[in-house]
N, C-alpha and C positions, 0 to 999 in steps of 0.2 A: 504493500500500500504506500510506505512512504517513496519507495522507489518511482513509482506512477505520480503520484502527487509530485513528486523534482522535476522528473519528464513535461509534467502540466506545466508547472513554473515557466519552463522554457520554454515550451513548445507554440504557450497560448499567444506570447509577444510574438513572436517570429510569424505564427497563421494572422495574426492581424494584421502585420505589415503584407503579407504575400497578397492578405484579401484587396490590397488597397492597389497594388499592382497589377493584380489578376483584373480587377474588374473593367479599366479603361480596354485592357488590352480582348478580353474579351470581347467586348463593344466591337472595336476599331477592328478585331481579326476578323468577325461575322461582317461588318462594312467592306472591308478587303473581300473578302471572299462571296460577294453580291448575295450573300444569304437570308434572311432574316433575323435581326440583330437579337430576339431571345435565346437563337439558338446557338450562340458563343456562350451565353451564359449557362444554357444548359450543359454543354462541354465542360464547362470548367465548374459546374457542381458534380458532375457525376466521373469528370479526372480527379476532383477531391475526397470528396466520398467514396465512391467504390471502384475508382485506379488508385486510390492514395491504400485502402483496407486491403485489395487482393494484392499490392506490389510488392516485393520483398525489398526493395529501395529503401532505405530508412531517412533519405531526405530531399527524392527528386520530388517535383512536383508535377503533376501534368494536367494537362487541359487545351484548350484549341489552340493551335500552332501557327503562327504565319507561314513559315514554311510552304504550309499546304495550302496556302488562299489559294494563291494563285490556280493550283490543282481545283480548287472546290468551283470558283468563279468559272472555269473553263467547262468542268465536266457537269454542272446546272445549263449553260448553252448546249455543250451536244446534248446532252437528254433531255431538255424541253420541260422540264419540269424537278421543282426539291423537292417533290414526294418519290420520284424516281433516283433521283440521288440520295437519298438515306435507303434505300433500299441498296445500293451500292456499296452505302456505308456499312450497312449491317455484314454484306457477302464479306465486305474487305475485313470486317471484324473475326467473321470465323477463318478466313484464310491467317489471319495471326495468331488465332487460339493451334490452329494445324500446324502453323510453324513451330509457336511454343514445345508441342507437344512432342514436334521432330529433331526438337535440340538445336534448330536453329539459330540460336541468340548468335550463333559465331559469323552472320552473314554481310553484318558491317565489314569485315575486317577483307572481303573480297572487293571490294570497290576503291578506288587508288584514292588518295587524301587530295587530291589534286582535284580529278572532281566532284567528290563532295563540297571540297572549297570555290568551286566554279559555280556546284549546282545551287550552294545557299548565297552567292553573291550574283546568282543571274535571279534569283527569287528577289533578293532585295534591290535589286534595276526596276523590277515590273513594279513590286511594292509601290516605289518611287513613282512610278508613270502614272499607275493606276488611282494613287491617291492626289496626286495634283488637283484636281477635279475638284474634288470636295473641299480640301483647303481653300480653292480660290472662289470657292462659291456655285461652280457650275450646276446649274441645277436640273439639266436634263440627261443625267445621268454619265458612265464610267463606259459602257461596252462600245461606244463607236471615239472615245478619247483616244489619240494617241501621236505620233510625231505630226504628223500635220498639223493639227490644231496647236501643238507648240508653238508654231511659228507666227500663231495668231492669237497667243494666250490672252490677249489684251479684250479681246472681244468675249470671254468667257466670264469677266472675274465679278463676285456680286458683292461689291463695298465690306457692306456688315460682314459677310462670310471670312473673306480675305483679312480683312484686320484683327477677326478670332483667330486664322491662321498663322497670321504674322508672330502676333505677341505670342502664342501659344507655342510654336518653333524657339523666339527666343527665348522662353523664360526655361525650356529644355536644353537648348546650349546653355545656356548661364546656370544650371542645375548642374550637368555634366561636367562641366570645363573648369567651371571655379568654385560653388556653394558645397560639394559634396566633399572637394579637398579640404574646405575651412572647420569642418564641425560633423560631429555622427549625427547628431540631429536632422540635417539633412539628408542623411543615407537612409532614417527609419520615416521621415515624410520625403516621400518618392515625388519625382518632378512629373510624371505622368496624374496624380493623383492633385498637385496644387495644378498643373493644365484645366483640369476637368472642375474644377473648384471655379476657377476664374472664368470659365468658360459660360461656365454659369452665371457666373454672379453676372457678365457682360451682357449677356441674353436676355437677363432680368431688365439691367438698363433701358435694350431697344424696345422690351415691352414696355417701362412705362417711359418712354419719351424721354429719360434722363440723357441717353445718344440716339442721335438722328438716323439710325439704319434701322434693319429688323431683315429676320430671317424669316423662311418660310416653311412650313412642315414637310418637304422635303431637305431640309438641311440642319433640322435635328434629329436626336434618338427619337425612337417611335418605337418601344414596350408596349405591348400588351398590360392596361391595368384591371387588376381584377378587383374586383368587389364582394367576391364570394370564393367558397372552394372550389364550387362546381364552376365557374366561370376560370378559375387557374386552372384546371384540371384540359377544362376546354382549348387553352392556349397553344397544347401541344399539337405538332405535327404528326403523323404515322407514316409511311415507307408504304408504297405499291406494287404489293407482291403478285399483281398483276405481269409483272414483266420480267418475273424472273428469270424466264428463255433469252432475254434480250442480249446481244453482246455484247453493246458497247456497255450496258449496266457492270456486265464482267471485267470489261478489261479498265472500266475506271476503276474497280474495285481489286483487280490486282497491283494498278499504280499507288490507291492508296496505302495498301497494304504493307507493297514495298516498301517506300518510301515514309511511311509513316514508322514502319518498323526501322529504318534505317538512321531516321532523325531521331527518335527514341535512343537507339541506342549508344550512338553517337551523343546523346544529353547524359545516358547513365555514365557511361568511359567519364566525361567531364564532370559530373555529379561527386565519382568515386574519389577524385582525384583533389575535390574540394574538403571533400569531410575529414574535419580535422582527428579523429580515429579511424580512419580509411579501411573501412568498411569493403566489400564489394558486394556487388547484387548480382542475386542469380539474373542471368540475362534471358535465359529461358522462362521464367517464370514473370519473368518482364513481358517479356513476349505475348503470355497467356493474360495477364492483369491488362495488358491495351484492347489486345481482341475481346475481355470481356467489356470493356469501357464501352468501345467504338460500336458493340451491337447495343447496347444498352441507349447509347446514344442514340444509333441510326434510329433506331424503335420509337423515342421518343421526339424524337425532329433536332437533334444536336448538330454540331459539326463535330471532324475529323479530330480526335483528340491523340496526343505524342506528350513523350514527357520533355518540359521546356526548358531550357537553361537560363531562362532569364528570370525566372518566377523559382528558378531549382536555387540558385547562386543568392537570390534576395533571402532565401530560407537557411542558406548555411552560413550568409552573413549576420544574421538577427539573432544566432544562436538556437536554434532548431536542433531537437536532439535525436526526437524519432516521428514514425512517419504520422504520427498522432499531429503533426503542424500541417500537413499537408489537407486530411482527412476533416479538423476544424476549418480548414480556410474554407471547403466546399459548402460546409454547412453555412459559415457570413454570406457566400454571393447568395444561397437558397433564403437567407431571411432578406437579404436585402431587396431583391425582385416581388417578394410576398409585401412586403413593407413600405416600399420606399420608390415607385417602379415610378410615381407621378412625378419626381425628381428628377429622378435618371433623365424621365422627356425633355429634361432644359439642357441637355448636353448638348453643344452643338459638332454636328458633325468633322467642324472645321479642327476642330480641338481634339479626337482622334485621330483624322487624317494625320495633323502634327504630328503625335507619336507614332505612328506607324512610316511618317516618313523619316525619322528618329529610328527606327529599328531597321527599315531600307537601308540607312545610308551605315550603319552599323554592320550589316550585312555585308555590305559593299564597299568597303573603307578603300579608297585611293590609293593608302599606302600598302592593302593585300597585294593591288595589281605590281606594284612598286618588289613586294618582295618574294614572290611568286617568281617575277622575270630572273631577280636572281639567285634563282634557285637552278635556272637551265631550262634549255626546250625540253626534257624532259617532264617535268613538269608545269612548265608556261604553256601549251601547244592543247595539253588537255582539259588544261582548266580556262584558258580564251576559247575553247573550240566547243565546251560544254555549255559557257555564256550566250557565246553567240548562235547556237544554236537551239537554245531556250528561249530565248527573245524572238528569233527569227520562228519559229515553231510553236514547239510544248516543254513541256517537264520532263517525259517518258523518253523525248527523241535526244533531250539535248544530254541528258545523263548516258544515252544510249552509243550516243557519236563522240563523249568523252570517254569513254570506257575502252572503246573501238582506239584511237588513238593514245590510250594508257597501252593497250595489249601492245597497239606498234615497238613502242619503245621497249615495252619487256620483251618481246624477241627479240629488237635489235639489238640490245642490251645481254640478250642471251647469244645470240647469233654470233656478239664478236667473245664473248669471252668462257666461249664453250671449250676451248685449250690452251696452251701457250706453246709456240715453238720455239723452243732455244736456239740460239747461236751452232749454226752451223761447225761443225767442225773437218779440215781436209786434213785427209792420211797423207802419206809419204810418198803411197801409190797414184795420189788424184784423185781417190774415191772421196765422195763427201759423206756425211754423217749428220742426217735430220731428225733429234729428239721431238718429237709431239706429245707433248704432256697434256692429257686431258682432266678437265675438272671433275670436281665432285659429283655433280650432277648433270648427264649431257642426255638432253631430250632430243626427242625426233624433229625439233625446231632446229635441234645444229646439225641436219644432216646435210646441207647445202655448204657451209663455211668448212666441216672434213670434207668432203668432198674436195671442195677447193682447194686445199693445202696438200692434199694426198697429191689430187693431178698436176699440182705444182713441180713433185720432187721429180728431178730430173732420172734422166738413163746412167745403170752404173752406179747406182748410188744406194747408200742404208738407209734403212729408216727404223727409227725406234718407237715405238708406241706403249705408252706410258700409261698403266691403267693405276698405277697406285695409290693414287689420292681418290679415287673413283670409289662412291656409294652405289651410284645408279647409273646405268647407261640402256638407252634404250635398243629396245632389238632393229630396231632400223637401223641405227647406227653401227651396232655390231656385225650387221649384214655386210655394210658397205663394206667395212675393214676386212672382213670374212673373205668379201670379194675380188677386195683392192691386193690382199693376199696372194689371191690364185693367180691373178692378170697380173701382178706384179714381175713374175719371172719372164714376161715377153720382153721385156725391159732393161733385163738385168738388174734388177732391184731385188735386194734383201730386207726382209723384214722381220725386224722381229720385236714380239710382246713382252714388254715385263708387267707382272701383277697380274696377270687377268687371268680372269675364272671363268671358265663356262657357264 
């Protein structure tokens, strides 16, 4: 008991600063993600509640992701309908409960760090694009925005909107850059959370005539407010299991899956690495606690829920002990929408869009491109090729066409250093003498580079092949040698093997 009662101590301050962060962003991710703005909050009551209860994580937190707007935004257009995308969401949910179960937690670890780093820096470009709009006022909406109308941003921007954007952008630089270094106090009141405070109170002004502008109910939050149980009860959405034959419902729901499972775990690696008793989490069981989220969610009309690093890092900085902080935060946004939903409505839109282009540009930091390049084409080539082919595209293709261009370089990579040939050495006679030292491990990817070094050695000449540093060689390649063996003697070439076993 008193153990639990310590745990509460800490736990209860750190769930209430997480709530205070969770809820803008929940807002601003369901806005990102054209969805219906209760349904972020539903995410991130039911990533707190019952992702936070089934997770073996003792301090990530989870709930709607930006990451995946961009995903949700695109796959609400091809399928014509959110009731068809939570149906989506529900499939992508048990495809993670099937990976849990398959021990896949290890499937991060195949995808190159180059682009993952491309794929969350081409997410936070579109972030950027996509919330322009609403920052500056636009009021006929996000799906036909995009470079064009840049060039003529000036004909979009609606006064009132624009000037919540403005201040609302700076008072998060001047949070980030200078107030957070000066004092803790500003690190437990979050700069997204005075945004939405202020946001408010401005809005208050245009209504009563204290400032000359005014917004219009397209350019605030719009909650559902309930008056009753049965009228909250009524708020939710359900999934149309009508279409479950459908394919594109499938293959958004393998994207999510994927990659929800991929950002997840990629959050827990960095989760683990924060906790100052460094813990680790079964990743497996991670796997399992998301796909039960994400059908729970699809069920009741949520978004795509991952466990997040930005809401995980605010909980191991407030001193968060166990996942008891994550599990209370879920329960504040649940009272706070039952409570408080008439309030919420004076958010204006422009004041999330800020933060979320706060989390774009975070995403996307100038100085990644900067130190990426000096890392080598190796790594520059997958992760600009992954960007730009998100942008120019999707999600699916542009991770697809970075991976493609990862593989390049690891065979090229393997191609040159699948041997070494030493320094030739000549006898007395004029014979020469070609050591081929092979590596550790030589795949059927280096049968082109022996090759080439084989048909290199001249007439007349030795050759030694080198197997004793050698774990694995594959049988194609031992063919060749097998071969280069027998045809060797046309040549006058002598060959011979040290270390090798049949």
């Amino acid at each position: 008991m008193n153990k639990l009662f310590k745990s509460f101590g800490n736990d209860l301050p750190a769930s209430i600063i997480v709530f205070f962060v969770a809820l803008p962003l929940c807002l601003g991710i369901a806005l990102a993600s054209g969805a219906p703005l209760f349904a972020g909050v539903i995410a991130g009551i039911i990533g707190g509640i019952v992702v936070g209860a089934a997770s073996g994580s003792p301090l990530g937190v989870s709930g709607p992701a930006a990451g995946l707007a961009v995903i949700v935004l695109t796959a609400i257009g091809t399928l014509g309908s959110w009731q068809l995308f939570l149906l989506a969401l529900v499939l992508s949910g048990v495809i993670q409960l099937i990976l849990g179960f398959a021990k896949a937690g290890f499937i991060a670890y195949f995808f190159p760090s180059s682009v993952i780093k491309g794929m969350l820096t081409g997410i936070g470009l579109l972030i950027i694009i996509k919330q322009l709009p609403h920052a500056l006022g636009w009021v006929t909406g996000t799906n036909s925005f995009g470079f064009s109308e840049l060039a003529s941003i000036k004909n979009y921007i609606t006064p009132g909107a624009a000037l919540i954007g403005a201040i609302s952008l700076a008072i998060l630089i001047f949070w980030d850059k200078v107030l957070m270094k000066k004092h803790k106090i500003f690190q437990i009141i979050q700069g997204p959370l005075v945004v939405v405070v202020i946001g408010i109170m401005i809005n208050y002004f245009y209504q009563t005539g204290i400032l000359n502008f005014s917004l219009n109910d397209k350019q605030v939050v719009s909650l559902p407010v309930a008056h009753s149980f049965n009228e909250f009860i009524g708020q939710f959405t359900f999934p149309d299991f009508s279409a479950i034959s459908n394919f594109e419902v499938w293959k958004i729901a393998f994207v999510i899956a994927i990659v929800g499972s991929l950002e997840t775990l990629l959050s827990v690696e960095a989760a683990d690495k924060l906790d100052p008793e460094k813990r680790i989490t079964p990743t497996n069981r991670e796997l399992k606690a998301q796909g039960l989220g994400n059908i729970i969610s699809g069920l009741l009309g949520g978004l795509p829920i991952t466990q997040v690093v930005v809401r995980t890092s605010a909980n191991v900085n407030f001193g968060a002990k166990t996942k008891l902080s994550a599990i209370l935060h879920g329960f504040f946004l649940l009272i706070s929408v039952v409570t408080i939903a008439g309030v919420l409505n004076m958010i204006p839109l422009a004041s999330l869009a800020a933060i979320l282009l706060m989390v774009g540009y975070k995403l996307a930091k100038p100085s990644l491109f900067s130190a990426m390049y000096k890392l080598g084409w190796e790594q520059f080539v997958p992760f600009i090729a992954t960007i730009v082919t998100i942008l120019a595209t999707d999600l699916l293709k542009g991770i697809s066409v970075g991976v493609l261009f990862g593989i390049f370089y690891t065979l090229r990579h393997s191609y040159r250093n699948s041997h070494h040939l030493n320094d030739v050495k000549k006898l007395e006679n004029g014979q020469e003498i070609h050591h081929l030292e092979l590596a550790q491990e030589v795949s059927f990817f280096n049968k082109a580079s022996v090759i080439k070094v084989l048909d290199a050695i001249p007439a007349n000449a030795k050759v030694i092949i080198d197997f004793t540093n050698c774990k694995s060689v594959a049988y194609d390649v031992l063919e060749i040698i097998n071969d280069y063996e027998t045809n060797a003697k046309t040549k006058n070439i002598i060959v011979e093997k040290i270390g090798y076993k049949p």
